[in-house]
KETI-384960 format. One record per residue (C-alpha): z, y, x; residue number from 1; residue in one letter. Coordinates in steps of 0.2 Angstrom, whole numbers, plus 5000, padded with zeros to 4 digits. Example, Ala and Ser with C-alpha at 12.3 -4.5 7.8 and 13.67 -1.06 7.14 Angstrom:
BEGIN
<lumba z="5039" y="4978" x="5062" n="1" res="A"/>
<lumba z="5036" y="4995" x="5068" n="2" res="S"/>
# end
This chain:
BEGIN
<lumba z="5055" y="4959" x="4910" n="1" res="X"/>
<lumba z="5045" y="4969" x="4898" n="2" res="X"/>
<lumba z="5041" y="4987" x="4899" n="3" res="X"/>
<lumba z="5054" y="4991" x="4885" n="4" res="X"/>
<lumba z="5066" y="4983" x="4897" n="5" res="X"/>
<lumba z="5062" y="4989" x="4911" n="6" res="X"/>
<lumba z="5063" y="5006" x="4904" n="7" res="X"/>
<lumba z="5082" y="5001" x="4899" n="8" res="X"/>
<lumba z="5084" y="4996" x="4916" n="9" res="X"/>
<lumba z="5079" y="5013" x="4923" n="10" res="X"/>
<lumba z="5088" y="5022" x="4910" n="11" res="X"/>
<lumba z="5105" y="5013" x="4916" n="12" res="X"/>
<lumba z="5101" y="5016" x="4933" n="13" res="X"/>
<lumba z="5099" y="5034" x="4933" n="14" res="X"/>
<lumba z="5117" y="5035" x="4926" n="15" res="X"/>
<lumba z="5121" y="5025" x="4943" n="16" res="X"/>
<lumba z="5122" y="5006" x="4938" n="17" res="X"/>
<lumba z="5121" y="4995" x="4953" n="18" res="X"/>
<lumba z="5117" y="4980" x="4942" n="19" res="X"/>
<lumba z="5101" y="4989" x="4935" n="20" res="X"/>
<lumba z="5097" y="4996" x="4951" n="21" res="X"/>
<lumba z="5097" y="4975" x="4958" n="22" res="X"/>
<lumba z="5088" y="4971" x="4941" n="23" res="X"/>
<lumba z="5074" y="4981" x="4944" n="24" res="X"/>
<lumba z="5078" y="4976" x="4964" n="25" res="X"/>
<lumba z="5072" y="4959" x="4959" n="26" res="X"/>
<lumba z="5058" y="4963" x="4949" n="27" res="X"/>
<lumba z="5047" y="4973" x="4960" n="28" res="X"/>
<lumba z="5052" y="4969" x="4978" n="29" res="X"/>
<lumba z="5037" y="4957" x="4980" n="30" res="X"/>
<lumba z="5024" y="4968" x="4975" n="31" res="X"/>
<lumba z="5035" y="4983" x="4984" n="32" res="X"/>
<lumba z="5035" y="4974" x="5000" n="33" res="X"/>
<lumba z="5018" y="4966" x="4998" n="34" res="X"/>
<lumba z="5009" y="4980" x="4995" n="35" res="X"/>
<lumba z="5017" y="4992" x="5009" n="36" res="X"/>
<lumba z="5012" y="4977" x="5021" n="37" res="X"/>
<lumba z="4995" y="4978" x="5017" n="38" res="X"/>
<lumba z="4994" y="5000" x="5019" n="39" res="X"/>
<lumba z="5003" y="5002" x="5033" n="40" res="X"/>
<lumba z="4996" y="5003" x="5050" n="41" res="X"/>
<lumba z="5007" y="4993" x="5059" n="42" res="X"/>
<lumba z="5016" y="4978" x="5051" n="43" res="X"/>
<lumba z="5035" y="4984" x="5063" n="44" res="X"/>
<lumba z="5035" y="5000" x="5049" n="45" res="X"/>
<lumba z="5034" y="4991" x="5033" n="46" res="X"/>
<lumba z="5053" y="4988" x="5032" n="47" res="X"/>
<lumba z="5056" y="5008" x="5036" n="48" res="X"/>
<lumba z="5041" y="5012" x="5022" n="49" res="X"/>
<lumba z="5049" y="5001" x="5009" n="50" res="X"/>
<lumba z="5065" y="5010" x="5012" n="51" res="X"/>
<lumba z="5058" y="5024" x="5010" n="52" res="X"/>
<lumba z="5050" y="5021" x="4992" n="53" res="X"/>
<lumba z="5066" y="5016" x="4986" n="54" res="X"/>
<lumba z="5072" y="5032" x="4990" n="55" res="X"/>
<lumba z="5057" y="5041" x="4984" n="56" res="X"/>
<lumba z="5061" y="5031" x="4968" n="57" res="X"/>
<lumba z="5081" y="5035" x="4967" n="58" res="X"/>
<lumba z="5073" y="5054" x="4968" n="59" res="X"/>
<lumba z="5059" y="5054" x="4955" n="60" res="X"/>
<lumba z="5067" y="5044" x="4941" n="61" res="X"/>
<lumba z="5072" y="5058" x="4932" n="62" res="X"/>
<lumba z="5055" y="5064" x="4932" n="63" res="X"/>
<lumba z="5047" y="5047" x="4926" n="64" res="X"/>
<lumba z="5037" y="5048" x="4910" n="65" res="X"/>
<lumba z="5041" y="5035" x="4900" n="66" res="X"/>
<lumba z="5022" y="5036" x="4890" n="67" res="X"/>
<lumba z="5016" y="5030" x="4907" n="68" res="X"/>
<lumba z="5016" y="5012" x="4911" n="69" res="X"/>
<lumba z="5029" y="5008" x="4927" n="70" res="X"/>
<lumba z="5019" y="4999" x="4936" n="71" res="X"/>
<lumba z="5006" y="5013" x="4940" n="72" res="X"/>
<lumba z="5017" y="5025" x="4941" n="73" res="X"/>
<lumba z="5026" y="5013" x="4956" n="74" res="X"/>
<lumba z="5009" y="5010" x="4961" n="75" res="X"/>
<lumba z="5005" y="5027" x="4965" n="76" res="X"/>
<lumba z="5021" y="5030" x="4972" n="77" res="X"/>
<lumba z="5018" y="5017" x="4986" n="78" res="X"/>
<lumba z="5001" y="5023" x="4989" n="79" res="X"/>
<lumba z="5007" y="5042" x="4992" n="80" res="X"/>
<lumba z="5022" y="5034" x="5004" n="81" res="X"/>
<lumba z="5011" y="5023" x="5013" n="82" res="X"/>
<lumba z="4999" y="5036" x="5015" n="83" res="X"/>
<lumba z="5010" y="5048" x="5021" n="84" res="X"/>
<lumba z="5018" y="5037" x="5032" n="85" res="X"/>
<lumba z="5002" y="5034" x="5042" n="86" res="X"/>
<lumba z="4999" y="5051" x="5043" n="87" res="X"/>
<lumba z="5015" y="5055" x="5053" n="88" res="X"/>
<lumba z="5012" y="5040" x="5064" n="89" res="X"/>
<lumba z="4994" y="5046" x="5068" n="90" res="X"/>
<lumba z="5003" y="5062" x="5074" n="91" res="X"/>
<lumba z="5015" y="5054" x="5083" n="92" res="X"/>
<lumba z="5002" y="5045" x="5092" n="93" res="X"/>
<lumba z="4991" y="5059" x="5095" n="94" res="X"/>
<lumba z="5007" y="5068" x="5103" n="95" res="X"/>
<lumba z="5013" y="5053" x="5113" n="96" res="X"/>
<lumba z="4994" y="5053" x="5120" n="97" res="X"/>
<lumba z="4993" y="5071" x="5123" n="98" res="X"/>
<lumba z="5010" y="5072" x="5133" n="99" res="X"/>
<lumba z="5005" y="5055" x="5142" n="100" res="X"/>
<lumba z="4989" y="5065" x="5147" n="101" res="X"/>
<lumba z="5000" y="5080" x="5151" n="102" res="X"/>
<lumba z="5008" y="5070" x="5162" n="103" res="X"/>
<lumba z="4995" y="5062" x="5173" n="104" res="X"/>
<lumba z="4998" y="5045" x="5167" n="105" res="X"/>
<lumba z="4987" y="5033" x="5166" n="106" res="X"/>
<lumba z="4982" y="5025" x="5147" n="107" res="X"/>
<lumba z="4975" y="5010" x="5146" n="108" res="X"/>
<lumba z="4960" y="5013" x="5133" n="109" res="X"/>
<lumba z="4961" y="5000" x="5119" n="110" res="X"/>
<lumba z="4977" y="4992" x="5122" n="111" res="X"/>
<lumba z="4984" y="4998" x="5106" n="112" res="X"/>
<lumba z="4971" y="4991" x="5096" n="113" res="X"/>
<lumba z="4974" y="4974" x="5104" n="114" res="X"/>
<lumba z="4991" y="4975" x="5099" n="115" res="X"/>
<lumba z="4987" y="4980" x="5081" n="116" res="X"/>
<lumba z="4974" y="4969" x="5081" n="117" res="X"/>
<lumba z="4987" y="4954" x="5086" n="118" res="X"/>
<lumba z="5003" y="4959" x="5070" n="119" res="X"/>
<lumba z="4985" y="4959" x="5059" n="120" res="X"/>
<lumba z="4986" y="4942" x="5047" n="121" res="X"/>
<lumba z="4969" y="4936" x="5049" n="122" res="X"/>
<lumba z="4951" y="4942" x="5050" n="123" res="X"/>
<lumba z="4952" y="4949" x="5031" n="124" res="X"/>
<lumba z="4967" y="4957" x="5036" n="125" res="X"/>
<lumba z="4961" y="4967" x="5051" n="126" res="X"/>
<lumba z="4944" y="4971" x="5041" n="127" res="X"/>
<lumba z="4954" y="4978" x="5025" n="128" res="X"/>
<lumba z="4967" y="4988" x="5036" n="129" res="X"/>
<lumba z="4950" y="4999" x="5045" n="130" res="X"/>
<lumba z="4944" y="5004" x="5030" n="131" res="X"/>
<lumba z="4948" y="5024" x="5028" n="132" res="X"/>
<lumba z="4965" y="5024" x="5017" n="133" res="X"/>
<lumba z="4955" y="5030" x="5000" n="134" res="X"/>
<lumba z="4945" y="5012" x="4998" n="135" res="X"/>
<lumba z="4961" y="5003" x="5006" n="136" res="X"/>
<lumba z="4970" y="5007" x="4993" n="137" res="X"/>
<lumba z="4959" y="5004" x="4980" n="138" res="X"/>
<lumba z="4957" y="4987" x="4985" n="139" res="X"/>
<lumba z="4974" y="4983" x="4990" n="140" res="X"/>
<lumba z="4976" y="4989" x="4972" n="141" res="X"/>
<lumba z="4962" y="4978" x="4964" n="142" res="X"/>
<lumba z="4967" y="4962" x="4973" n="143" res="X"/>
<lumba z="4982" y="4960" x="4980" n="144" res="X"/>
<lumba z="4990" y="4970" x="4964" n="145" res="X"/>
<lumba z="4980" y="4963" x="4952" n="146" res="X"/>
<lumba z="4977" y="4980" x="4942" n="147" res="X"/>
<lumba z="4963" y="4985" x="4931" n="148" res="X"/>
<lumba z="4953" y="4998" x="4937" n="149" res="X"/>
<lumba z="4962" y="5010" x="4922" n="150" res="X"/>
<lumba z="4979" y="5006" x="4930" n="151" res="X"/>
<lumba z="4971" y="5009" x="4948" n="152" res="X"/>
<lumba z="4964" y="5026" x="4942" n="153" res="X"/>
<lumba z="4983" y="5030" x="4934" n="154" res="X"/>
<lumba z="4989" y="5024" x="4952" n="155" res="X"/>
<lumba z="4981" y="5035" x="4964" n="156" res="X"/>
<lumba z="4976" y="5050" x="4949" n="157" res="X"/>
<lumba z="4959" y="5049" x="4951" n="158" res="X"/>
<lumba z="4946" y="5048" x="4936" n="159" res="X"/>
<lumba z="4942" y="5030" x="4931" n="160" res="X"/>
<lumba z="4924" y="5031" x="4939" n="161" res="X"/>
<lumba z="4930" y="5036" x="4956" n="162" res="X"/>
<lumba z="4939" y="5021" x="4955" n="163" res="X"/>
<lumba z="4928" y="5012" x="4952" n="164" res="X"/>
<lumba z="4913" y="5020" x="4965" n="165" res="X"/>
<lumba z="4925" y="5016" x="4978" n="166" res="X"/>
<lumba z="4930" y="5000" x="4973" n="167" res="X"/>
<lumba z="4910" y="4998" x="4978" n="168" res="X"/>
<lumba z="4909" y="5007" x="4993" n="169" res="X"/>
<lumba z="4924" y="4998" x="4998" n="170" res="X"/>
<lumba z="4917" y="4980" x="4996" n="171" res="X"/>
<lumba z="4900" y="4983" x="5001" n="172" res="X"/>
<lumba z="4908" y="4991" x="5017" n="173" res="X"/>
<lumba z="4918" y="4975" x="5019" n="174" res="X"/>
<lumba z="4902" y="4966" x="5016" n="175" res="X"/>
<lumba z="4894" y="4972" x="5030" n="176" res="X"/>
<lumba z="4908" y="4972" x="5043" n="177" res="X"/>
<lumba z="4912" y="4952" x="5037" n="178" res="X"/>
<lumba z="4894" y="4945" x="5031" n="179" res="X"/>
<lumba z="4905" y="4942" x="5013" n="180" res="X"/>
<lumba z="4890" y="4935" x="5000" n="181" res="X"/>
<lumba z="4901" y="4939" x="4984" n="182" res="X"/>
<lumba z="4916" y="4947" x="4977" n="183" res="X"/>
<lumba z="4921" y="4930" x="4969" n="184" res="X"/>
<lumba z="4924" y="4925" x="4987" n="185" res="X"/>
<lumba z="4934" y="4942" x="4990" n="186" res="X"/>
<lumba z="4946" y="4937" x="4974" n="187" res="X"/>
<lumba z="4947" y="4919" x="4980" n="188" res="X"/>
<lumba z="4955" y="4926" x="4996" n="189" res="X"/>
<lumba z="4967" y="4940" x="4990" n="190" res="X"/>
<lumba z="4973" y="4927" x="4977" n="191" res="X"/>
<lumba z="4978" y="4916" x="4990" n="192" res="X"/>
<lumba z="4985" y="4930" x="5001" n="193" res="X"/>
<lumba z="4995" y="4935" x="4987" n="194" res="X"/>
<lumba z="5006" y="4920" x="4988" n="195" res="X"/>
<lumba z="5008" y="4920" x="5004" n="196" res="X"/>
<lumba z="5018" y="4937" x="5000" n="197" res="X"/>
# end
């Protein structure tokens, strides 16, 4: 589908057509669902967080600028839900704690990492995922959504060299942690984990 198409597409869906809505359905659902699963904490949410984008998207088309391309615009979208959807469960997990504590139970220190650790899709998976969620989502972005540092920097509204400084940071931080000797290595991995999605 190309942009002038897509744009179509959303024009007819904002007037309510279900077809355009299963149209544009079809065409991003992949990267929707591929992208939440790789920025979420835990891999039980991603159905509730892709939800929640297609709502987010329901409410914000009428504010869509059509000079910008879609895909970023999505992009960014996704980013902002995800984040924010970590956020809450972070709280929710600091107030579940805190009561547990206020109750004089007992909590087992580390047994929800071992369960995070367990829904995590390999080594590369687990590695990516404990990266702070800035340089996550940069290179979830880069690899996994195939953008251009110019489209990541339209994504998360950040100036192109922010983008790219924690593209760097990111892989030298995943270097470290892993042993990686190359970012040519790093692609060769995302590329197949992209088909997997």
């Amino acid at each position: 589908m190309t942009e002038e198409e897509l744009h179509d597409c959303l024009q007819r869906m904002s007037k309510g057509e279900q077809e355009a809505f299963v149209l544009l359905h079809n065409r991003i659902r992949k990267q929707v669902y591929g992208t939440v699963s790789l920025l979420v904490n835990r891999q039980a949410d991603v159905a509730d967080v892709v939800n929640e984008i297609y709502i987010e998207l329901f409410r914000c088309l009428p504010h869509y600028d059509r000079q910008r391309p879609f895909g970023a615009w999505l992009n960014g979208m996704i980013v902002r839900q995800c984040s924010s959807w970590n956020r809450r469960s972070w709280r929710r997990l600091r107030l579940m704690i805190r009561s547990r504590e206020n109750a004089s139970e007992v909590l087992y220190p580390g047994a929800d990492a071992e369960l995070l650790a367990e829904e995590q899709r390999g080594e590369l998976m687990q590695l990516v995922s404990g990266l702070p969620p800035k340089l996550r989502s940069v290179i979830v972005l880069r690899y996994y959504g195939e953008c251009s540092y110019d489209e990541i920097a339209s994504a998360l509204d950040i100036p192109l060299g922010t983008a790219k400084s924690r593209h760097h940071k990111a892989l030298r931080k995943l270097r470290q942690q892993a042993a990686f000797t190359g970012e040519d290595e790093m692609k060769g991995d995302w590329t197949c984990l992209s088909r997997v999605n």
